[in-house]
C-alpha positions in Angstrom: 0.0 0.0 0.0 1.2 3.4 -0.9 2.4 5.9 2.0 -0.2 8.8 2.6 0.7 12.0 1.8 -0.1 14.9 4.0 -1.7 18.0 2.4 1.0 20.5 3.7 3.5 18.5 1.1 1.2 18.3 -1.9 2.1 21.6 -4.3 0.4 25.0 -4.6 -0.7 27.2 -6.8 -2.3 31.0 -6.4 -5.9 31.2 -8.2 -5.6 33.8 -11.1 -8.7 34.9 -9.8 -9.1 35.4 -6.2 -5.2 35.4 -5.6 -5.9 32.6 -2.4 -3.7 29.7 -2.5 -4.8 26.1 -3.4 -3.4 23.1 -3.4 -2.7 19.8 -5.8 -6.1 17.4 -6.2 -5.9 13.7 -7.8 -8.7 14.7 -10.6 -6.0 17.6 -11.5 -3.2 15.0 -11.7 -2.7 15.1 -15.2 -3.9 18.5 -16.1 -1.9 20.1 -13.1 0.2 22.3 -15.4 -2.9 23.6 -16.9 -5.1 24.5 -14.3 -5.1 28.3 -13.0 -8.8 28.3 -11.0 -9.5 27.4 -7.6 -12.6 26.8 -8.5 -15.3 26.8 -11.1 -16.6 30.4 -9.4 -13.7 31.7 -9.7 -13.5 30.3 -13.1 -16.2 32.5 -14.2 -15.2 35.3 -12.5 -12.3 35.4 -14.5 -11.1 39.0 -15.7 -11.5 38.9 -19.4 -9.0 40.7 -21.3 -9.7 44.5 -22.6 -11.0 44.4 -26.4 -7.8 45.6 -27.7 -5.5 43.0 -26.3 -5.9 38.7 -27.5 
């Protein structure tokens, strides 16, 4: 059996959003590099960009 990992050695990230931090989750596993939201609130919160700038 695999030896537990406590959550104060998983990594972190800041949400883009709300700037707390949060930390690794097993359905981000492979995705990790990609995700930038603490949550899916947050997610559609997001700042969009101004019109001039994409």
């Amino acid at each position: 059996m695999p030896k537990m990992r406590r959550k104060a050695d998983l990594p972190e990230k800041t949400c883009a959003t709300c700037g707390r931090p949060f930390a690794w989750r097993k359905k981000w596993a492979k995705v990790w590099d990609e995700v930038r939201y603490c949550s899916e609130r947050c997610k559609s919160q997001r700042k969009t960009a101004p019109a001039g700038k994409q």
